[in-house]
Backbone as CSV, one residue per row, in Angstrom:
resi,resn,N_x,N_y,N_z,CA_x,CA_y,CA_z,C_x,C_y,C_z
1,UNK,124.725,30.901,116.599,124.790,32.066,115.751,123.423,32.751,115.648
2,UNK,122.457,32.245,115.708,121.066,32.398,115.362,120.891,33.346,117.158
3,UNK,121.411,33.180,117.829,120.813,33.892,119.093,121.185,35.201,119.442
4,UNK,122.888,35.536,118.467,123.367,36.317,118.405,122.797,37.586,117.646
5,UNK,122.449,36.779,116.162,121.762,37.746,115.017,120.098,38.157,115.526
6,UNK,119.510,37.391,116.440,118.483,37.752,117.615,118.616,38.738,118.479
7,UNK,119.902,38.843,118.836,120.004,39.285,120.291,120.177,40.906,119.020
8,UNK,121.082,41.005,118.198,121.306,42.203,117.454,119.851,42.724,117.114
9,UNK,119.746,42.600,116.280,117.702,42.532,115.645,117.067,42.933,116.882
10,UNK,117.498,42.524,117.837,116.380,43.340,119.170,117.133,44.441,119.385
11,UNK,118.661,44.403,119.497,119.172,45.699,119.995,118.414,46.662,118.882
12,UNK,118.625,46.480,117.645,118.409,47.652,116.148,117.080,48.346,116.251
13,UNK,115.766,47.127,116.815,114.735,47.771,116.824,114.417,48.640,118.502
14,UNK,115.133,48.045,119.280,114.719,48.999,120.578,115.440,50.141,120.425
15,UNK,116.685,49.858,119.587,117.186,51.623,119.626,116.313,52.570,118.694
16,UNK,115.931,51.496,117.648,115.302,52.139,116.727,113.828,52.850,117.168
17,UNK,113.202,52.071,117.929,111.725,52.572,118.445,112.342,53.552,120.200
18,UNK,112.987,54.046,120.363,113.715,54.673,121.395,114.004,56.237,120.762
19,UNK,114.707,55.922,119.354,115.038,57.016,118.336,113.333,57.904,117.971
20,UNK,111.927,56.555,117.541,110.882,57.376,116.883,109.935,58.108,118.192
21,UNK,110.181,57.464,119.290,109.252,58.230,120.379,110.363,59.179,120.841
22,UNK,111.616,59.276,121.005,111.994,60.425,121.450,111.997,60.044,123.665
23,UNK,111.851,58.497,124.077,111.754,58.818,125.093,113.513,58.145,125.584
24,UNK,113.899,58.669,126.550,114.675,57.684,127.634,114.482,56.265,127.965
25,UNK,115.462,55.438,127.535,115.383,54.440,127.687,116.220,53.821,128.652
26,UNK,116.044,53.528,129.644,116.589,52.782,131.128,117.444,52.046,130.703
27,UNK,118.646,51.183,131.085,119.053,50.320,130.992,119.944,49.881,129.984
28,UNK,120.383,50.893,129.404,121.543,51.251,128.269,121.125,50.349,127.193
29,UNK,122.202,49.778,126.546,122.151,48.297,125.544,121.156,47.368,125.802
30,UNK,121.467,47.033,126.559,120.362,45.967,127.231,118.955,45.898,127.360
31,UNK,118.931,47.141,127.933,117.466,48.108,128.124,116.772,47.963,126.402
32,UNK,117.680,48.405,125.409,117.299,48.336,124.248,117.139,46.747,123.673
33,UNK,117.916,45.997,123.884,117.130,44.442,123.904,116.721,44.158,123.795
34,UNK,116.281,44.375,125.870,114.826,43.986,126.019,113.672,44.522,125.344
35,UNK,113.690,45.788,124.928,112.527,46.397,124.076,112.273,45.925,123.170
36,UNK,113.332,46.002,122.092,113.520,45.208,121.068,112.668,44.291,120.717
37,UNK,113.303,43.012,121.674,113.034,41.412,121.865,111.247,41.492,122.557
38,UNK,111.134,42.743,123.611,109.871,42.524,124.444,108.484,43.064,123.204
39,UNK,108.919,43.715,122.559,108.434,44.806,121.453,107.982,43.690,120.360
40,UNK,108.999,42.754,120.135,108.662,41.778,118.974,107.463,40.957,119.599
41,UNK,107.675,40.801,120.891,106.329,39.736,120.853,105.294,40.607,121.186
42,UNK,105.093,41.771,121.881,103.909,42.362,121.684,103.529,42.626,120.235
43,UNK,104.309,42.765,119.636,103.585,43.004,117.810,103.256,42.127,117.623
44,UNK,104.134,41.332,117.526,103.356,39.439,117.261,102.154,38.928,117.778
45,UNK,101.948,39.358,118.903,100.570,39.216,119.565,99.508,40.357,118.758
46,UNK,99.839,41.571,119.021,98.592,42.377,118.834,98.700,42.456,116.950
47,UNK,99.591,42.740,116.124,99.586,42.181,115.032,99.965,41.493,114.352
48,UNK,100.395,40.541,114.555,100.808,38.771,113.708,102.387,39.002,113.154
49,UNK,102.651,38.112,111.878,103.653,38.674,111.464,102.854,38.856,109.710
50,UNK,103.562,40.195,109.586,103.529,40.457,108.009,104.461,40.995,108.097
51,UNK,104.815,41.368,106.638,106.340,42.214,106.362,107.374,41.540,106.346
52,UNK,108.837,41.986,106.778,109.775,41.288,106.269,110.208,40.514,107.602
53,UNK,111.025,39.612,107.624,111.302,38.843,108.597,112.910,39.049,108.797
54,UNK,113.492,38.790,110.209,115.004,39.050,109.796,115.049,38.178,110.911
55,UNK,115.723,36.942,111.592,116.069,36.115,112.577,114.955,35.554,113.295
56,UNK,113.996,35.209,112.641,112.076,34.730,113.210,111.762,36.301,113.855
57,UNK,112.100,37.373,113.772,111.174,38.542,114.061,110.596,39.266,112.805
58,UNK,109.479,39.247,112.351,108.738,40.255,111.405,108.969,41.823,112.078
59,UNK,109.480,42.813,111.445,110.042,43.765,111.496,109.215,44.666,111.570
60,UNK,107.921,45.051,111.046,107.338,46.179,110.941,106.363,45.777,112.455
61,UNK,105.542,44.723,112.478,104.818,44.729,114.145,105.748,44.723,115.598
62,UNK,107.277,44.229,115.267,108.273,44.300,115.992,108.631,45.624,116.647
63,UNK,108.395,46.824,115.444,108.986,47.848,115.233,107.899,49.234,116.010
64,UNK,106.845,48.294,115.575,105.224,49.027,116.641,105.374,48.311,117.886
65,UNK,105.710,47.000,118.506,105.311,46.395,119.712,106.544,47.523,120.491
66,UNK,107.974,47.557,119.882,109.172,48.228,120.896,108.713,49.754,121.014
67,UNK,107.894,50.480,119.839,107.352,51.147,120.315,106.144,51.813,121.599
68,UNK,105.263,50.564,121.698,104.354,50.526,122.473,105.088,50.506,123.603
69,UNK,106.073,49.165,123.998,106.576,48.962,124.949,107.399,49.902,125.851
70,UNK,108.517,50.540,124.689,108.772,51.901,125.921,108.015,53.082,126.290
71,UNK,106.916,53.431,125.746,105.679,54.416,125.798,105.610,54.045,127.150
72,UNK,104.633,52.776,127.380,104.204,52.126,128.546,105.276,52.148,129.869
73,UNK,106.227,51.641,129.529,107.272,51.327,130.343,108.046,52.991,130.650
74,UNK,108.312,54.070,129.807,108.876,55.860,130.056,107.137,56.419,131.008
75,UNK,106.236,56.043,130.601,104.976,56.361,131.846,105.020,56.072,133.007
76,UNK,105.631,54.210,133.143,105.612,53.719,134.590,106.492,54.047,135.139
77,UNK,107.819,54.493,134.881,109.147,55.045,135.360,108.759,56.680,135.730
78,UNK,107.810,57.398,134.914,107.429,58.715,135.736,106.235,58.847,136.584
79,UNK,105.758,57.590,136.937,104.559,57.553,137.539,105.600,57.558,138.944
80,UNK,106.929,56.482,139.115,107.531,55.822,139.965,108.013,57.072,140.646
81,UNK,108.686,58.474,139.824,109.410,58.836,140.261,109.252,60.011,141.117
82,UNK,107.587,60.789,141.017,106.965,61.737,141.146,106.703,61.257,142.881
């Protein structure tokens, strides 16, 4: 159950950080996931956890890492395509 309410919590924040940059996100559902899920550990790395927690992800550095992550990742997809 715990991998499920994980796997959701990544979908919420990659759609969610997809929604605040305004970019295209590759890879439909999934694509959002991975952001999500890839997003939580870059926050976790570059800022720890504070804030609220929902399934072992702290939400607000979660919510900056899925941001960072599709920034980075909508650049390398137009670097690819030019």
């Amino acid at each position: 159950m715990g991998l499920i309410v994980y796997l959701i919590v990544g979908g919420i924040l990659g759609w969610s950080a997809k929604f605040i940059i305004g970019e295209n996100m590759p890879g439909g559902i999934i694509g959002k996931i991975i952001a999500g899920i890839g997003g939580a550990w870059i926050g976790g790395e570059l800022l720890g956890t504070f804030g609220p927690s929902v399934a072992g992800i702290a939400i607000i550095p979660a919510l900056i890492g899925a941001i960072i992550f599709i920034f980075i990742l909508s650049l390398i997809m137009r670097s690819t395509r030019k």
